[in-house]
C-alpha positions in Angstrom: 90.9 16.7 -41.6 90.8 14.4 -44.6 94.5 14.5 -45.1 95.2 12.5 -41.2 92.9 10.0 -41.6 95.7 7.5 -42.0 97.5 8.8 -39.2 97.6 7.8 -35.5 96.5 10.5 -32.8 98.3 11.4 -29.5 95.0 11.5 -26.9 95.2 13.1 -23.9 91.6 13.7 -23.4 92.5 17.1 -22.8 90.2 19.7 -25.1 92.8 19.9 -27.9 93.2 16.2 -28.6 89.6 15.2 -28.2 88.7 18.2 -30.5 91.6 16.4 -32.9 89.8 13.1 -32.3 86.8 14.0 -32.7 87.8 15.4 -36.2 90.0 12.7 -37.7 88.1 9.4 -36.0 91.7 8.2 -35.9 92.4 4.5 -36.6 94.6 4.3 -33.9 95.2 7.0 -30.8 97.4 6.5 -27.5 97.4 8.0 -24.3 100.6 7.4 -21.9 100.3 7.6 -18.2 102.4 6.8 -15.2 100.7 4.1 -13.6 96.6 3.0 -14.1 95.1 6.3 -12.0 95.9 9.5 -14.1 93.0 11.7 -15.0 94.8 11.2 -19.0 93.5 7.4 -19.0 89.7 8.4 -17.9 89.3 11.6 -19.8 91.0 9.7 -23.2 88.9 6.4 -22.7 85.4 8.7 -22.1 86.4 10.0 -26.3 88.0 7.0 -27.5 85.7 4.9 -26.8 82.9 7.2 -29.2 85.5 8.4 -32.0 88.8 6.5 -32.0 88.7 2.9 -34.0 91.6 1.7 -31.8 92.6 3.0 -28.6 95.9 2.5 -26.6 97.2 3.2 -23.0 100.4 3.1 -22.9 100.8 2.5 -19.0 104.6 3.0 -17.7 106.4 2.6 -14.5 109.0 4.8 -13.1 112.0 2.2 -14.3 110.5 2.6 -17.5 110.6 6.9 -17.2 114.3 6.6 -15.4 115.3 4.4 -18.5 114.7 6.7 -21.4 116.1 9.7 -19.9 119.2 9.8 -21.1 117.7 10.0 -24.0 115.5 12.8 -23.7 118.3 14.6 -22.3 121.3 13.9 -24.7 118.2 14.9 -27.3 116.8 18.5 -25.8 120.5 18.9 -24.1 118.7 20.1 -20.8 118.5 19.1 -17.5 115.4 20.7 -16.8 112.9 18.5 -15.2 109.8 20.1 -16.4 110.9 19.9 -20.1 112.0 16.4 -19.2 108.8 15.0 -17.9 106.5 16.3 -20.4 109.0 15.3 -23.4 108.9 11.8 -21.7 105.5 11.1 -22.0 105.8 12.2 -25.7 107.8 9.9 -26.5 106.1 6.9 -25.1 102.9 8.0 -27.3 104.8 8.1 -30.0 106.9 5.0 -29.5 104.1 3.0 -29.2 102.4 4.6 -32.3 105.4 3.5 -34.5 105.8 0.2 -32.7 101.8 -0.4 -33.7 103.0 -0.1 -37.3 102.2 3.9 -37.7 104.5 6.1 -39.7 102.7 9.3 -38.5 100.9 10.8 -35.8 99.0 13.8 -35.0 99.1 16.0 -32.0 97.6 19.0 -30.8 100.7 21.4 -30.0 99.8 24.7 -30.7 96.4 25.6 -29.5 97.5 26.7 -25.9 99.3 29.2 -27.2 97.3 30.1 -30.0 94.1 30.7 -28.1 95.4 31.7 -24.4 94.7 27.9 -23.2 97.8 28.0 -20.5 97.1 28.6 -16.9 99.7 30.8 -16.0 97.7 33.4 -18.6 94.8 33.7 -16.1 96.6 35.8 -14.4 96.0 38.4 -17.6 92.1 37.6 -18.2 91.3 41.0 -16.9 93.8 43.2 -18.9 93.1 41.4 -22.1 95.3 43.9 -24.5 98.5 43.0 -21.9 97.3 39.2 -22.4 97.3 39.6 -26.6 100.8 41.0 -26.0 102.0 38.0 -24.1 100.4 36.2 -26.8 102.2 37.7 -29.2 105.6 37.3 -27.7 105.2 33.5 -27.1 104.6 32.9 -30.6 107.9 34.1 -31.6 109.5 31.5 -29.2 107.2 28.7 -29.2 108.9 25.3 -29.8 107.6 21.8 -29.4 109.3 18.4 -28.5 107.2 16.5 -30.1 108.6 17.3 -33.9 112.4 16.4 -32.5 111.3 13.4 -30.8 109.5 12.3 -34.2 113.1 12.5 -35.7 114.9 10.3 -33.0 112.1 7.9 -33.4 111.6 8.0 -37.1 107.8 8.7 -36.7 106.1 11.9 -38.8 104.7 14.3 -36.6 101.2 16.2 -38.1 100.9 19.4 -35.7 96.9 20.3 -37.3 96.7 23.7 -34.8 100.1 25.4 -36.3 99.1 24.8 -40.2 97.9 27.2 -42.4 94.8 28.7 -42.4 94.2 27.7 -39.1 97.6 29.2 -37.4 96.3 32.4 -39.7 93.5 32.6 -38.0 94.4 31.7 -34.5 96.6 34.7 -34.6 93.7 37.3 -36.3 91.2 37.2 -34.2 90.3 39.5 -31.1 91.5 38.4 -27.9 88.5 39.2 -26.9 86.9 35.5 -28.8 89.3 33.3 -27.0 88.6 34.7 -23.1 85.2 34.1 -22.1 83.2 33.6 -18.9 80.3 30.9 -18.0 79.2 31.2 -14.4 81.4 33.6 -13.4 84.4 31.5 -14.4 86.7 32.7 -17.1 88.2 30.7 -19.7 90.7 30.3 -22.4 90.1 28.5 -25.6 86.4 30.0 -25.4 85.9 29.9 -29.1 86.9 26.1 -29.1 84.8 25.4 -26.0 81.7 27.1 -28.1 82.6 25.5 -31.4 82.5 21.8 -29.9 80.4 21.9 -26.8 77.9 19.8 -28.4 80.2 17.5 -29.6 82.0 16.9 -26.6 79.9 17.9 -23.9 81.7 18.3 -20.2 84.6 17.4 -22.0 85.0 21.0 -23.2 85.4 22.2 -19.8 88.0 19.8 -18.3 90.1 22.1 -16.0 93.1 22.4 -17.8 95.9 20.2 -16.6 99.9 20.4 -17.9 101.0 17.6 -19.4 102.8 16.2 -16.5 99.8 16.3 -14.4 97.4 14.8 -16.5 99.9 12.0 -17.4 101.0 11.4 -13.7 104.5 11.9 -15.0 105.1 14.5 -12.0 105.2 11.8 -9.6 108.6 10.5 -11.5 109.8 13.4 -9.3 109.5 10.9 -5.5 111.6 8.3 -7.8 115.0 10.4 -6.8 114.1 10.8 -3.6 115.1 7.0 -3.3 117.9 7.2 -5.5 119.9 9.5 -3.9 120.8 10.0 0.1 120.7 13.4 1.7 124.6 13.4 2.1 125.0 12.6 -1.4 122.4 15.4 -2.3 124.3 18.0 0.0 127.7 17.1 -1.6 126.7 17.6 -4.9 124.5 20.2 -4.6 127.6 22.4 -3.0 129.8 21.0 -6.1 127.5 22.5 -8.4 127.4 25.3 -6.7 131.2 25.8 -7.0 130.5 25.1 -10.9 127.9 28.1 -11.3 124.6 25.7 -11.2 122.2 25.9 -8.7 120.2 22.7 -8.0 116.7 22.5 -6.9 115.9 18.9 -5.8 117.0 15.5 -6.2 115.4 15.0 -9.3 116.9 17.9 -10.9 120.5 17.0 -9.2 119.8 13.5 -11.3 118.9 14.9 -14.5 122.1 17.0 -14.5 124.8 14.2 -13.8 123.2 13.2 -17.1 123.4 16.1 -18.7 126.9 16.8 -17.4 128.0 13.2 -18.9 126.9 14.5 -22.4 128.1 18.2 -22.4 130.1 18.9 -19.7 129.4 22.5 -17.6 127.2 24.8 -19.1 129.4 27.6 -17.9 132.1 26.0 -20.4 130.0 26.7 -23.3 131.4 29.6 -25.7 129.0 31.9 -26.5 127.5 35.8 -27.3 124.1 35.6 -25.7 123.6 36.2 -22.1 124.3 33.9 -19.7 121.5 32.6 -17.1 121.8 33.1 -13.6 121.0 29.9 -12.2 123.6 27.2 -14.4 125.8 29.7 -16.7 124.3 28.3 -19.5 123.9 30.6 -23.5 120.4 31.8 -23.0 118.0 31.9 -26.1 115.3 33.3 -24.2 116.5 35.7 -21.4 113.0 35.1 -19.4 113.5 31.4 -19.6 116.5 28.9 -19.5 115.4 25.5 -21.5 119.1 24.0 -20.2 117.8 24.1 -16.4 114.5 25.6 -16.2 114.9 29.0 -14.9 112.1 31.4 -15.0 113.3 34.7 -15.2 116.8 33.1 -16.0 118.6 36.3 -15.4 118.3 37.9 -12.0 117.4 41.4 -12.0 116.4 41.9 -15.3 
């Protein structure tokens, strides 16, 4: 990890980053959080405060959230509100990396895929050759905001998990080192829980938590409730309708008046991919739509 040692660290105090802090003894790290009561700020203080040299919380409110989202959208041109939240709290870490004078920053995107760290993949812990094969496909289409956000904010983004030989050998080994079970409770990441359980104690066995949860960035979600009435709502939700896009709250009603500002109706788009179901937007992915956040984005397929 010689190589980072000048660069800052984004900390969640999730397995991945406190394995990365641990490592690199980072000059400076960050964890963003909405509000002082996420389980980011306790977990990232408990290994800050015994590796990092400098540690940050970068505590936001929802007008702070509500003001950078135009941003996030014009930048991922979606109006999905999972992408949207987690891509938010990105950028704060990294804004306030660059803002504490740091031209670089590491984070740990990667390893959830790599080694099966997801939750949704639980579901395949006991048919782990259909679970390798999930795998498999997700690394063909796995994509990170955190290198595009690095752009807009002219901050280098270090992404340890995906480099060489570690990415080589993330994607070698048997399935069968990266499931294992302690009290009759699977787990993925097993070989990275072994390799730092000393280190990092309980740490290694944080439940894992999405980036939105752990950041307390999925609350953002009771900010639209205020925003907009339930007339309003019903209006446009029957207008969208009309323009092939189904709407799912408030929120994501909000995120598309955005999106709609920037790029006009998805259904407008020329294209020779399929189409998703749920907004009529060119699909890269027919399971998943990263304009709105359908999943499977064609019906019936």
């Amino acid at each position: 990890m010689s190589k980072y040692l000048d660069n800052s660290l984004l900390l969640s105090g999730g397995l991945d980053s406190s394995i990365l802090c641990y490592l690199m003894r980072p000059k400076f790290s960050v964890v963003t959080s909405l509000g002082h009561n996420s389980q980011d700020l306790i977990f990232a203080n408990r290994i800050a405060k015994k590796y990092s040299q400098n540690h940050i919380e970068c505590v936001v409110d929802s007008t702070d959230i509500v003001e950078i989202i135009p941003h996030i959208i014009k930048t991922f041109k979606t109006f999905d509100p999972l992408e949207i939240r987690n891509s938010s709290v990105i950028f704060f870490g990294l804004r306030e990396a660059r803002n504490n004078g740091y031209n670089s920053i590491v984070t740990g995107d990667g390893a959830d895929e790599l080694f099966a760290g997801y939750n949704y993949l639980q579901r395949y812990f006991a048919d782990l050759k259909k679970l390798q094969e999930i795998l498999t496909d997700l690394w063909k289409i796995m994509r990170f905001s955190s290198r595009k956000l690095g752009e807009t904010l002219d901050i280098k983004v270090d992404t340890p998990y995906l480099e060489k030989p570690l990415y080589d050998f993330a994607t070698a080994i048997d399935i069968h080192e990266k499931v294992g079970e302690i009290n009759g409770k699977k787990w993925g990441k097993f070989i990275l829980r072994k390799a730092f359980a000393k280190e990092l104690g309980s740490t290694v066995w944080r439940k894992k938590m999405a980036l939105e949860q752990g950041s307390g960035f999925e609350q953002i979600s009771i900010e639209f409730e205020k925003l907009i009435d339930n007339q309003q709502f019903a209006k446009e939700l029957q207008d969208a309708a009309h323009n092939n896009v189904k709407i799912s709250s408030k929120e994501h009603l909000y995120y598309y008046r955005i999106y709609e500002s920037f790029f006009g109706r998805p259904i407008e788009e020329t294209c020779n991919s399929p189409r998703c179901s749920f907004c009529g937007s060119c699909l890269e992915y027919t399971k998943y739509c990263y304009t709105c956040g359908a999943f499977p984005a064609i019906l019936n397929l």
